[in-house]
KEFI-440013 format. One record per residue (C-alpha): residue number from 0; x, y, z. Coordinates in steps of 0.25 Angstrom, whole numbers, plus 5000, padded with zeros to 4 digits. Layout:
{NUM, {X, Y, Z}} ...
***
This chain:
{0, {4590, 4789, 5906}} {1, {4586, 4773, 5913}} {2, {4594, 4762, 5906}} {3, {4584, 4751, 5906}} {4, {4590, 4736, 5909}} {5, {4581, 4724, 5908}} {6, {4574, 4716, 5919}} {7, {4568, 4702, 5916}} {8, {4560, 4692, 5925}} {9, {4561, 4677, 5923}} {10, {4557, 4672, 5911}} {11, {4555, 4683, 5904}} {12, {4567, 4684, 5896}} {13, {4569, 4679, 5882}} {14, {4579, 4666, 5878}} {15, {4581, 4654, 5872}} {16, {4583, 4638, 5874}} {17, {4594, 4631, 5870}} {18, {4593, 4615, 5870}} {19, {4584, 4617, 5883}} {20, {4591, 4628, 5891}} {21, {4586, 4641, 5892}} {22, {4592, 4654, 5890}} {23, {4584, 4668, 5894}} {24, {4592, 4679, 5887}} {25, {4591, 4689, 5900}} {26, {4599, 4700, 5896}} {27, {4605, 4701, 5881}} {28, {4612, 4711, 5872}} {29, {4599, 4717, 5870}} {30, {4600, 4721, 5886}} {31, {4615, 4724, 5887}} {32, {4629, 4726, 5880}} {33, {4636, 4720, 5892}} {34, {4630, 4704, 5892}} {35, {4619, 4695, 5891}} {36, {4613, 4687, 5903}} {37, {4605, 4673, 5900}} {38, {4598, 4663, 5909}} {39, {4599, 4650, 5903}} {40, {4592, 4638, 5909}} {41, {4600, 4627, 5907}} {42, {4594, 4613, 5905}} {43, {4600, 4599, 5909}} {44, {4608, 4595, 5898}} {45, {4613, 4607, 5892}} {46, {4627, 4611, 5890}} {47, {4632, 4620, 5884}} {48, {4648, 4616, 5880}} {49, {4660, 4624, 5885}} {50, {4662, 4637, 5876}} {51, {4671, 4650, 5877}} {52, {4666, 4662, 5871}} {53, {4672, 4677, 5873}} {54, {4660, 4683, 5879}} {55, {4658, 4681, 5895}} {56, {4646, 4670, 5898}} {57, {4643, 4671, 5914}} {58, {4634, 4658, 5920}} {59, {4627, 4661, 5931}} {60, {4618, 4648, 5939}} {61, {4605, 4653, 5943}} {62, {4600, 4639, 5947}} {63, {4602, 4622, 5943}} {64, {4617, 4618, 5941}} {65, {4624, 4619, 5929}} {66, {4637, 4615, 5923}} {67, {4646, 4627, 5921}} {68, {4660, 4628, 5916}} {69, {4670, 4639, 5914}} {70, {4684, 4638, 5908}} {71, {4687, 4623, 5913}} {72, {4679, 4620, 5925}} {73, {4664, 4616, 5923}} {74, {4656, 4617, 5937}} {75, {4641, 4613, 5941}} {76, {4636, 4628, 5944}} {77, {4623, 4630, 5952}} {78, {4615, 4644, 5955}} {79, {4625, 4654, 5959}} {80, {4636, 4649, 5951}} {81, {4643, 4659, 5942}} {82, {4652, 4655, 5929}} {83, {4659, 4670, 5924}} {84, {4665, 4664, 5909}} {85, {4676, 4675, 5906}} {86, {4677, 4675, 5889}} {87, {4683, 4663, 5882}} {88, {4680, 4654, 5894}} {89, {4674, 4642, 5890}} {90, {4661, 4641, 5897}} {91, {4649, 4630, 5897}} {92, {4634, 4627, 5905}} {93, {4627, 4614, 5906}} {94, {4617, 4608, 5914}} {95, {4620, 4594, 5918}} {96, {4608, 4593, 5926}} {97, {4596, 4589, 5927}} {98, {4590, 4603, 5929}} {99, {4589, 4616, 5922}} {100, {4599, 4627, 5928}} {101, {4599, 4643, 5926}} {102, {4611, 4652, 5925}} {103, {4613, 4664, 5918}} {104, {4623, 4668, 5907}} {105, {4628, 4681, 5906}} {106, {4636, 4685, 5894}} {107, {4645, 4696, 5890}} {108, {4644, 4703, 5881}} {109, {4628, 4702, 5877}} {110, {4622, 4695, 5866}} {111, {4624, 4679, 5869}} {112, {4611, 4678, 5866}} {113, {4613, 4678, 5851}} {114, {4622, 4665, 5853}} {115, {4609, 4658, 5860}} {116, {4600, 4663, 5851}} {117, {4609, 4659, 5838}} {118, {4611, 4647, 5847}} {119, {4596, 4644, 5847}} {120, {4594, 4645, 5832}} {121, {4603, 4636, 5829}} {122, {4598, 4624, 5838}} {123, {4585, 4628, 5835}} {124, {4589, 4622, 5822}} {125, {4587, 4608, 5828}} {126, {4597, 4596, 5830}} {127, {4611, 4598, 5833}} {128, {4616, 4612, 5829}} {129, {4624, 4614, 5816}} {130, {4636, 4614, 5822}} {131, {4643, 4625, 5811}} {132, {4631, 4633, 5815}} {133, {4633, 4632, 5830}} {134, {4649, 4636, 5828}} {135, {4647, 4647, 5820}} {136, {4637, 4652, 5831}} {137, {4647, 4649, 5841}} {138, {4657, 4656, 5833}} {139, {4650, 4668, 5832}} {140, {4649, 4670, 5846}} {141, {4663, 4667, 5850}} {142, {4660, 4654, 5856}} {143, {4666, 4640, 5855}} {144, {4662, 4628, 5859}} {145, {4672, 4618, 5867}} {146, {4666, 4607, 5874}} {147, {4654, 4602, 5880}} {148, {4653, 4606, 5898}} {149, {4657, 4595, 5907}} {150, {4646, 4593, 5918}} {151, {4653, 4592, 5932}} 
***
C-alpha cells in the first residue's frame, strides 16, 4: 500500500486576497488531519490586530520584515524568524513597510481555511464589514479580537 502526500510548485496552489495580502492555501484539511500550512504575502499597511484563539498558529519569515507579536512583546521579524503561538496566546502580523513580506502559517488542527474563506465573503460584501457579522464569524472560530499591533 503508497500513501500519497502532496507536492506543489510555486504558484500553483489555490488562495485568496484579503485587503491586498495574499494567502496560498498550501496544505488544508483536504490534505491532512494534523494542520494546515499557508503562505501569505503581506502587503504594506496591513495589520491584522492582536487575537487569541485555542488552536496553535505558527509564523514563519520567508523574506521582507514584518511586525510580529506574541503574548506582550511585538518584534520586526525578518527571513528566518520563527513565532511558535501556543493556544490562547494573543498573537498579531503587520507590515509597517513599504514592501510586500512572505511568511508562512501553520495551523493546528487543519481547516483555518474556512475562517479565510468565510472571511473573504464577508469583505467581499464591500465597505466596512457588518460588524455583527464579522463577530459571529469570529465566534465561531473560537477567536476574539483585542486590539490593533504596535509597529516597533
Amino acid at each position: 500500500m503508497s500513501v500519497e502526500g502532496l507536492i506543489l510548485h510555486h504558484g500553483e496552489a489555490h488562495g485568496i486576497t484579503l485587503h491586498q495580502t495574499r494567502v496560498d492555501y498550501l496544505v488544508t484539511a483536504q490534505h491532512s488531519k494534523q494542520c494546515s500550512l499557508f503562505e501569505f504575502t503581506v502587503a504594506p499597511g496591513f495589520n491584522t490586530g492582536a487575537f487569541p484563539h485555542q488552536n496553535r498558529g505558527d509564523l514563519y519569515v520567508l523574506e521582507g520584515e514584518l511586525d510580529l507579536r506574541c503574548g506582550e512583546r511585538t518584534v520586526p521579524g525578518g527571513p528566518g524568524t520563527c513565532v511558535f503561538v501556543p493556544p490562547g496566546a494573543a498573537h498579531a502580523f503587520g507590515n509597517s513597510g513599504s514592501k510586500s513580506g512572505r511568511m508562512l502559517l501553520i495551523t493546528a488542527p487543519a481547516g483555518h481555511e474556512k475562517y479565510f474563506d468565510e472571511l473573504r465573503d464577508l469583505i467581499a460584501k464591500g465597505g466596512k464589514p457588518d460588524s455583527d457579522a464579522l463577530a459571529k464569524l469570529r465566534a465561531k472560530y473560537d477567536t476574539v479580537q483585542l486590539a490593533t499591533l504596535t509597529p516597533r
